[in-house]
N, C-alpha and C positions, 0 to 999 in steps of 0.2 A: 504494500500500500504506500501512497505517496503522499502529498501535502501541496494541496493548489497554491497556499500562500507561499512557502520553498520555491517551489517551481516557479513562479510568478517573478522570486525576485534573482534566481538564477539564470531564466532564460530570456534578459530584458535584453534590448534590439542595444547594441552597445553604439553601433554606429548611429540609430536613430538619436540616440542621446546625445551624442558628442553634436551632432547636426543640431540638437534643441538649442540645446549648450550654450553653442558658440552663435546661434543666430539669435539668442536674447541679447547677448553682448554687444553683438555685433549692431544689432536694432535701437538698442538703447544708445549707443555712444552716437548713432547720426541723427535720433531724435532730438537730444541732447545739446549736440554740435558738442562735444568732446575730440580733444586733439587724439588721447590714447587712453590708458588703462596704466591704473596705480596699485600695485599688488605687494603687502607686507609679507616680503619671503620669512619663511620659518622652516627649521627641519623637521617637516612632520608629510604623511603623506598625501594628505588635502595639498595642500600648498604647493607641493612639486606637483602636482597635477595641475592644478589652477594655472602656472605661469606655464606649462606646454600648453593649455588650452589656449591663455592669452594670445602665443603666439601663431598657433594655428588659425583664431578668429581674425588677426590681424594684419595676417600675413607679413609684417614685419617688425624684430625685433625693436628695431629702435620708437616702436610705438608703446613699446612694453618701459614703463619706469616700476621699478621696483626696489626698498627700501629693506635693508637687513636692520634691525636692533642688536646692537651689543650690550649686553648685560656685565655683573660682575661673574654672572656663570660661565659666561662662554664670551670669549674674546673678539673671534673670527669666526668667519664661514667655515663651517666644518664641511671637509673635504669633498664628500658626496654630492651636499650643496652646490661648490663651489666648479666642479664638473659639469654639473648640469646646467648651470648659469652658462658656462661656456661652451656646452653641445648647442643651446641652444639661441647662444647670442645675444643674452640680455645682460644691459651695463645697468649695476646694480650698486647702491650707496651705502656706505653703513652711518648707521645715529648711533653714538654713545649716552645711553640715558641709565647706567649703572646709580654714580651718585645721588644724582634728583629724585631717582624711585625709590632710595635705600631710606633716604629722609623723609620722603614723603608716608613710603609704607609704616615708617618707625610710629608717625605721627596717627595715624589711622589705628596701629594695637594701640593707642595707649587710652583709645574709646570702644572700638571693635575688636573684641579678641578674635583673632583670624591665623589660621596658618598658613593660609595663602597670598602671596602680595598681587594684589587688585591695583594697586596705584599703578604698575608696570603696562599694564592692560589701556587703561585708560588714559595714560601718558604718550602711548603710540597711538592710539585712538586720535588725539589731538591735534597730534603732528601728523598723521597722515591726513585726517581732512585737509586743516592747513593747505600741505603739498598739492593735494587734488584741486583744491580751488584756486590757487596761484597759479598752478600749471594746467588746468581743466583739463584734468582727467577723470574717467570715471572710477572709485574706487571699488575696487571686490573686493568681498569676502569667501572663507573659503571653506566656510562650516558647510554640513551635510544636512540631509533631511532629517537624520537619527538626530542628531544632536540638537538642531531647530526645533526639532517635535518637543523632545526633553528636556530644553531649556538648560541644555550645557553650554553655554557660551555666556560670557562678560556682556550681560545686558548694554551697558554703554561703550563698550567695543564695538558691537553690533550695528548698533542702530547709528554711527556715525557712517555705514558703508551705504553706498548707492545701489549695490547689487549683490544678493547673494544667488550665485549662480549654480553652486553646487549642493542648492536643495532641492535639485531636481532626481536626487541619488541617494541612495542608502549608504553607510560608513560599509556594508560590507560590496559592495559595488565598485567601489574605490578602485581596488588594485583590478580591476576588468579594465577599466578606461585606463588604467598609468597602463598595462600591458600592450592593450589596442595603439596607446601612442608611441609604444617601444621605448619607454623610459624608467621601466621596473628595478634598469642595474642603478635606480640611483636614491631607490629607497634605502637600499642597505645603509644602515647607522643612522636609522632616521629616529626620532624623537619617540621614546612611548609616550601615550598619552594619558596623561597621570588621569588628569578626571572623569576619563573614560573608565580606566580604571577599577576607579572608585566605585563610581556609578555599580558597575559590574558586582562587583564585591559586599555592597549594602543589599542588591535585590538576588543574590547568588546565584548569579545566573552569566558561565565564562563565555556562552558560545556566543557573537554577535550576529550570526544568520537567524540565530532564535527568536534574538530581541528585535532585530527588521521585519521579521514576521507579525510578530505579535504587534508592531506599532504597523503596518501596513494593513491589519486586520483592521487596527481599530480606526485607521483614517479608510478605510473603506467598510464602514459602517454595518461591522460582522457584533455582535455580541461577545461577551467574553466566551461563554458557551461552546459558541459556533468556532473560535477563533482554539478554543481547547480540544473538540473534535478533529479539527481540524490539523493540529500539530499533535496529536495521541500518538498517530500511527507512526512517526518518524524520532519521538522523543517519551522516555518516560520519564524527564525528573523534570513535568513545567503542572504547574498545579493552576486551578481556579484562581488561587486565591495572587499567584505569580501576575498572572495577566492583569488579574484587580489594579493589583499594587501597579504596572505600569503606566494601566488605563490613569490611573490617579495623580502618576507625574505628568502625563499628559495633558490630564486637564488643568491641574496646578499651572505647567507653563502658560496656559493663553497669554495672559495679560504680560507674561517675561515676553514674548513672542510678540505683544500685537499695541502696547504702549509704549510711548505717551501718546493717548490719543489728542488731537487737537480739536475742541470746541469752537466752533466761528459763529 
């Protein structure tokens, strides 16, 4: 036996997508009148995928501006990065924002006990609009649907982008489109993703094809029921009460997702 929603999210038209992809980008920056596209490189595998798309929508690098941060964690472009910046011919800038975030996050524990620094976030947040409007570009983002859905992303990192283009994909979708653009040899020593992580480890649940499932059930208006039926046959450790709990981050995110709204 099999599982419609599995299948569903293994046999998606890969090229159809990258076609969606690249012709929202592409649509948006002449609606626009945008000169290029502003893309805050990270090593992580969203990101190398984003800047090949960039440059396939574009067809020319030099339309591509893109923006390294150096932190006190990491200095430089690590290698893999810094390969793939030059397969693919984007001149790329680094911003040193180490100190200012270190002071700033200091300033945030000493009302928010947090173990994560959020000033970092929202300091590249700033400067990259900034960049984008000086230079009218359009800026992307390079979160997924997964993550969109569940409200994993830096709410005001977000909402400073013009475009999130790769919520058109599931995080387990990813590496299909980095393979189809032949740039999979430059994942290797790409960034885990802590909060992803996390995520994983509070609802215990490791597989990421599971959890594409179950949030593709419930943006396609299955029950939890139907959406359990449904993944029986392929899985025995996802329970009723698994899927509840996601349905419930899901709905938690809206308003992460869909505010500030503006009253006129």
């Amino acid at each position: 036996m099999s599982s419609r929603l599995l299948k569903s999210l293994r046999l998606f038209n890969v090229d159809h997508t990258l076609y969606s992809i690249t012709k929202d980008i592409r649509d948006t920056i002449e609606e626009r009148g945008k000169q290029g596209i502003l893309i805050n490189i990270k090593n992580k595998a969203e990101s190398i995928l984003l800047s090949a798309i960039g440059v396939r929508t574009l067809r020319n690098p030099g339309r591509v501006n893109a923006i390294y941060f150096i932190s006190e964690r990491r200095y430089k472009m690590p290698p893999n990065l810094d390969k793939l910046m030059k397969f693919l011919r984007i001149s790329y800038e680094y911003i040193e924002i180490g100190s200012l975030a270190r002071d700033i996050n200091s300033y945030i524990r000493a009302y928010i006990p947090t173990k994560k620094d959020y000033a970092n976030e929202v300091i590249e947040a700033l400067i990259l609009r900034e960049i984008a409007d000086t230079r009218n570009l359009l800026l992307l983002g390079d979160i997924t649907r997964t993550d969109w859905l569940l409200g994993i992303f830096n709410q005001i990192y977000m909402k400073t982008m013009d475009l999130l283009p790769l919520t058109k994909i599931y995080k387990t979708q990813v590496r299909r489109l980095i393979s189809r653009l032949h740039i999979l040899q430059y994942t290797k020593g790409a960034d885990i993703d802590e909060d992803w992580n996390l995520f994983k480890n509070n609802i215990k649940i490791q597989d990421d094809l599971i959890i594409d499932a179950i949030l593709e059930g419930i943006v396609s208006s299955k029950t939890d029921e139907e959406i359990l039926e449904d993944l029986k046959p392929v899985t025995s450790g996802i329970t009723i009460d698994t899927i509840t709990t996601i349905r419930q981050i899901f709905e938690d995110a809206y308003f992460k997702r869909n505010t500030p709204i503006a009253l006129l």
